[in-house]
C-alpha positions as CSV (number, residue, x, y, z in Angstrom):
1,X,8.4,-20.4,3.2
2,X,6.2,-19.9,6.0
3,X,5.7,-17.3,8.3
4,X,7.7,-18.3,11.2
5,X,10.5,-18.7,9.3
6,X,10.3,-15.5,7.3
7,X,10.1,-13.3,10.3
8,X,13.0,-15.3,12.1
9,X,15.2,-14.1,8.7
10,X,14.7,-10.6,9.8
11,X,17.2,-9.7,12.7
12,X,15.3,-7.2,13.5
13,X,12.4,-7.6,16.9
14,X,9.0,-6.0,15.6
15,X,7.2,-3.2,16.8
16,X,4.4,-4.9,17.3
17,X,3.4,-8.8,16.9
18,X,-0.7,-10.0,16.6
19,X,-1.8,-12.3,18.9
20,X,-4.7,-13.7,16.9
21,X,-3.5,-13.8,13.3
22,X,0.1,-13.7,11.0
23,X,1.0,-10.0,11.2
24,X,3.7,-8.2,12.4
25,X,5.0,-4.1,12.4
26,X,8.2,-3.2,11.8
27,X,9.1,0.4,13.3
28,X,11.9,1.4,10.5
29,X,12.6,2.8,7.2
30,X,11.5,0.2,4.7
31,X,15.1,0.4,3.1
32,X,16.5,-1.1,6.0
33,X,14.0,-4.1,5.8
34,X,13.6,-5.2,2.8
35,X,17.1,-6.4,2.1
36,X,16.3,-8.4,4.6
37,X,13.2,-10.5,3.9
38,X,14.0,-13.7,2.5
39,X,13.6,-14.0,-1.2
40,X,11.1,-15.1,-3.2
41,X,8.4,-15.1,-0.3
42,X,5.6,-12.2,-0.6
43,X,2.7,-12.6,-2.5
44,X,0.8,-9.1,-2.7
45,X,2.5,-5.6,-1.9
46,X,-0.4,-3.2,-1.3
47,X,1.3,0.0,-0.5
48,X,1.0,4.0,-0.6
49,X,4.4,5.8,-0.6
50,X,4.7,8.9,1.0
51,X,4.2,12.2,-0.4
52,X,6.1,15.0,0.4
53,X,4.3,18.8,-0.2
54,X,7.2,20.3,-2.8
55,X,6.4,23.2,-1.5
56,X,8.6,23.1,1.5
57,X,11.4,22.0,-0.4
58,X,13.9,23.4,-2.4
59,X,12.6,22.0,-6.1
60,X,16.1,20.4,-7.1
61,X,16.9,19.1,-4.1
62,X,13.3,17.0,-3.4
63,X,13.5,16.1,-6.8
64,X,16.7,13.9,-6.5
65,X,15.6,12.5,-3.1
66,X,12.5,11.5,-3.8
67,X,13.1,9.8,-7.1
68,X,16.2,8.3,-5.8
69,X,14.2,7.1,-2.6
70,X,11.5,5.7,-4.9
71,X,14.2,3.7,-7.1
72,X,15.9,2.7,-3.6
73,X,12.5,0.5,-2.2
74,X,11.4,-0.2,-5.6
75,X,14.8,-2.2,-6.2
76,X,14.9,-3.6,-3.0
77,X,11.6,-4.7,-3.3
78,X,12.4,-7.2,-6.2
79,X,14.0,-9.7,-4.7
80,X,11.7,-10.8,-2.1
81,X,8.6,-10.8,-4.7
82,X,7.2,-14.1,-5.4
83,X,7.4,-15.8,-9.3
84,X,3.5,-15.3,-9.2
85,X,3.0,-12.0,-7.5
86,X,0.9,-8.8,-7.7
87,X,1.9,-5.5,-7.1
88,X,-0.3,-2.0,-6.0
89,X,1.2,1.4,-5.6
90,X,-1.0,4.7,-5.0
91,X,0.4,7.2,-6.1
92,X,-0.1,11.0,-6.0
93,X,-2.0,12.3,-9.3
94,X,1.1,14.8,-9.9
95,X,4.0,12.2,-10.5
96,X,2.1,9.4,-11.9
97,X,3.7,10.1,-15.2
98,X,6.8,10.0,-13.8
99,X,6.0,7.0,-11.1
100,X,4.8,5.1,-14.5
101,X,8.2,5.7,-16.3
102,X,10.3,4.7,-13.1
103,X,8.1,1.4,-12.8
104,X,8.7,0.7,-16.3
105,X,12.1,1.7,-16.3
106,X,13.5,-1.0,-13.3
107,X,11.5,-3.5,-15.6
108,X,8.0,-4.0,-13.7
109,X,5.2,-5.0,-15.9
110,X,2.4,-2.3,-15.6
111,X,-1.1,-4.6,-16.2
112,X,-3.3,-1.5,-15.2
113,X,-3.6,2.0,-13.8
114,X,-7.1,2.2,-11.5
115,X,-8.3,5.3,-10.9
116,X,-9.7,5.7,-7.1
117,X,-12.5,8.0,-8.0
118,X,-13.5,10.2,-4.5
119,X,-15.7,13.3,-4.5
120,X,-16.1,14.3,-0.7
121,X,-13.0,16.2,-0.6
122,X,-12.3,18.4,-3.7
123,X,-13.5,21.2,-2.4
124,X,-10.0,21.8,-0.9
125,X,-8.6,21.7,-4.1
126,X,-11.1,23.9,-6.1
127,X,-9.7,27.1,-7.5
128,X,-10.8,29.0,-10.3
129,X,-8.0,28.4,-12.2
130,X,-8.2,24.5,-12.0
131,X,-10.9,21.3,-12.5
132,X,-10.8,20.1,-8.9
133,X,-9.6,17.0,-7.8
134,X,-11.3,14.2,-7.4
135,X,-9.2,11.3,-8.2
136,X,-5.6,9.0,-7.4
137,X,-3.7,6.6,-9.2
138,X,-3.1,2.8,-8.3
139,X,-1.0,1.3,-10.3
140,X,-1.0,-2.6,-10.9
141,X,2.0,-4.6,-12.0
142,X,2.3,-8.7,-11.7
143,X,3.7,-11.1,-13.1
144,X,0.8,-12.1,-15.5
145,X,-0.8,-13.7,-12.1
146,X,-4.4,-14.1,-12.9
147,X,-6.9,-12.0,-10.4
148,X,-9.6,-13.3,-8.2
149,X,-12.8,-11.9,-10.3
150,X,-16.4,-13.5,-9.8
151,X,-17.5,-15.2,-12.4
152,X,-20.0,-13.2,-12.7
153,X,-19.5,-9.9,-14.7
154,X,-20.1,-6.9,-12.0
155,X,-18.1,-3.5,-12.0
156,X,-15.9,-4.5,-9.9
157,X,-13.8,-5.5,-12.9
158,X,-13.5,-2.1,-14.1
159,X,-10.7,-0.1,-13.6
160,X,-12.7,3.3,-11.9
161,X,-13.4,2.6,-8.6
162,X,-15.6,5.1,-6.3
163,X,-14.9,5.2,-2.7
164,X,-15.2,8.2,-0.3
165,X,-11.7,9.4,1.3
166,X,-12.1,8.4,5.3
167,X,-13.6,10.9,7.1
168,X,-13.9,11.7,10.9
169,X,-17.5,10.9,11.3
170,X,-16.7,7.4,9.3
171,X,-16.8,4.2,11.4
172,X,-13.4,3.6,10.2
173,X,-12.5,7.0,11.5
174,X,-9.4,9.4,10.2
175,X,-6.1,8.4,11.0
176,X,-3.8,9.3,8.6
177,X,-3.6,12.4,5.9
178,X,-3.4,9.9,3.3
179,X,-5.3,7.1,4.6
180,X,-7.2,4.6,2.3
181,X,-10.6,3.6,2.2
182,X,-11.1,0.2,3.6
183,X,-14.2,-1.4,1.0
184,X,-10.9,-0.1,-1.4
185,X,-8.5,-2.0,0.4
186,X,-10.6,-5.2,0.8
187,X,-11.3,-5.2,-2.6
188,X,-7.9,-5.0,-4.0
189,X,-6.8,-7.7,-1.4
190,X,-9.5,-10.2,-2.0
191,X,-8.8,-10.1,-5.8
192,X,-5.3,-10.6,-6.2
193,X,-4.8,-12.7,-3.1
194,X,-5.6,-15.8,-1.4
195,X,-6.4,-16.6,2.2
196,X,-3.1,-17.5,4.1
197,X,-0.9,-15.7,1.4
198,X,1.6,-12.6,2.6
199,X,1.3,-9.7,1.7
200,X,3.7,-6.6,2.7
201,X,2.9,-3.2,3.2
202,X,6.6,-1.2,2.7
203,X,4.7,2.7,4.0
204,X,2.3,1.0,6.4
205,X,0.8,4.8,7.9
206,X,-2.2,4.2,10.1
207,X,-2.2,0.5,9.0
208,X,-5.5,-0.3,6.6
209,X,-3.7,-3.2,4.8
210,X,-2.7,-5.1,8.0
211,X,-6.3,-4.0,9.1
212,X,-7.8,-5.7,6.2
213,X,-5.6,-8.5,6.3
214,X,-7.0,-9.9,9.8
215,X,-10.1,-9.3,8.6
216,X,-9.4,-11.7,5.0
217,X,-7.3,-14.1,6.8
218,X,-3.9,-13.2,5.5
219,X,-0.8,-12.8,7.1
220,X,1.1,-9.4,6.8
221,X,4.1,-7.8,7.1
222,X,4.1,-3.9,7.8
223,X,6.8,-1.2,7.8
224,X,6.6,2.3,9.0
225,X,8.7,5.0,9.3
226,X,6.7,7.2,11.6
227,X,6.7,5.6,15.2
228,X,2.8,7.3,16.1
229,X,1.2,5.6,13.1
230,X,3.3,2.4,14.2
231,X,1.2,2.5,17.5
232,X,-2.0,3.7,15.7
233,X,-1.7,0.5,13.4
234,X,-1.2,-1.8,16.3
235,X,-4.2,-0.5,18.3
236,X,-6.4,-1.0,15.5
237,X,-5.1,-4.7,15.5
238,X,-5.5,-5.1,19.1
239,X,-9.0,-3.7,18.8
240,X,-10.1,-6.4,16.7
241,X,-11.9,-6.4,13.0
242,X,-15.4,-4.4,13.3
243,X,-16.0,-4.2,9.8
């Protein structure tokens, strides 16, 4: 199905619409757009759901939220995946087990759990009473799709990766609490997609997948909540790819 048509299926104007590529930004929750997008038409979801600090909730209640909420997008997500997809969640370090089992659970084939490796920002968790950390899951399900690996055998293929979390004094600058490294980004994209093929970012934030999908020549679709990182992700679009 191509773009045009997909983004006509959604009744529902974007935020924001690239002049110079495929990508558009819905300002929304992504519960209210997935139903919508027709089935059976994105390739890659590349994604990192929110985290809420428990700390400012009262334990029972987050707890049925945010797992029903995850089950929510996770269902509606289905429909519109491709026969020959791939899949990436981050995930925080603290629920992975129980991210894995809900994955499992609504029947998604986990093919690997990559660890992003990061060292530049444990000091803020260092206690004596804990190992610091210095690491986040991605988990990767598909439908047995194969990835884009060199034929050449390098580390990439290996399921650690080291990347420093953005910083301030970066060039690709701090945007978002939880944004993601773009050499991390671009990596994941150019191995488990192919130039012209969709891929949808459900938590968009400060917008690194739609970011790096100008830059690889794919098209994107982008939802997020949060109408400041809507215009954040946009400007970075409109700014052009530096990297």
């Amino acid at each position: 199905m191509e773009f045009e048509a997909i983004i006509k299926a959604i009744p529902i104007v974007p935020y924001y619409r690239d002049n110079q590529s495929d990508i558009v930004i819905y300002h929304a929750d992504c519960r209210s757009i997935l139903p919508l997008i027709p089935e059976k038409s994105i390739d890659l979801v590349l994604t990192d759901p929110f985290y809420v600090p428990k700390k400012n909730f009262e334990w029972k209640l987050f707890d049925e939220f945010y797992w029903d909420f995850n089950k929510q997008w996770l269902i509606e997500l289905r429909h519109c995946l491709k026969n020959e997809f791939h899949l990436f969640i981050s995930f925080s370090q603290n629920d992975m087990a129980r991210f894995d089992f809900t994955l499992r659970e609504l029947g998604f084939n986990i093919k690997s759990r990559i660890v992003w490796n990061y060292r530049n920002s444990c000091k803020a968790t260092a206690a004596d009473t804990q190992f610091a950390k210095t690491y986040e899951f991605i988990f990767h399900c598909s439908s047995g799709k194969k990835l884009n690996f060199p034929e050449k055998w390098d580390d990439r293929r290996f399921d650690v990766k080291t990347f420093a979390i953005p910083q301030s004094n970066f060039s690709e600058g701090k945007l978002h609490q939880f944004q993601k490294p773009l050499k991390l980004w671009n990596e994941i994209i150019e191995f488990s997609s192919n130039g012209n093929e969709l891929i949808l970012d459900p938590f968009l934030g400060a917008g690194t997948t739609a970011y790096c999908a100008k830059k690889l020549n794919r098209k994107c679709i982008g939802i997020e909540i949060e109408e400041c990182y809507c215009e954040i992700a946009a400007n970075r679009l409109r700014q052009g790819v530096l990297i």
